[in-house]
C-alpha positions, 0 to 999 in steps of 0.5 A: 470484506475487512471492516475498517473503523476509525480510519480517515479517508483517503489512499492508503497502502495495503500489506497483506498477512496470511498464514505467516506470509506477507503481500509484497510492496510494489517500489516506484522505479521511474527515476525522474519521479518524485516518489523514486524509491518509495513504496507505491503499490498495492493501495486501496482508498478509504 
């Protein structure tokens, strides 16, 4: 468990960081939607 303070709530994207490597973003590709192109996964909710 990572505790978290003083974060407001809500859904949040998580990267990860361990012994120099990094978690990879997941990236929308559905072109018809309205987040085409952005970061969308892994998340978490606060």
């Amino acid at each position: 468990m990572i505790p978290i303070i003083d974060v407001k709530a809500g859904e949040y994207l998580v990267r990860l960081h361990v012994d120099g490597a990094e978690s990879q973003l997941g990236i929308d590709t559905q072109p018809e939607s309205l987040t085409f192109n952005w970061y969308n996964s892994p998340r978490i909710v606060i």
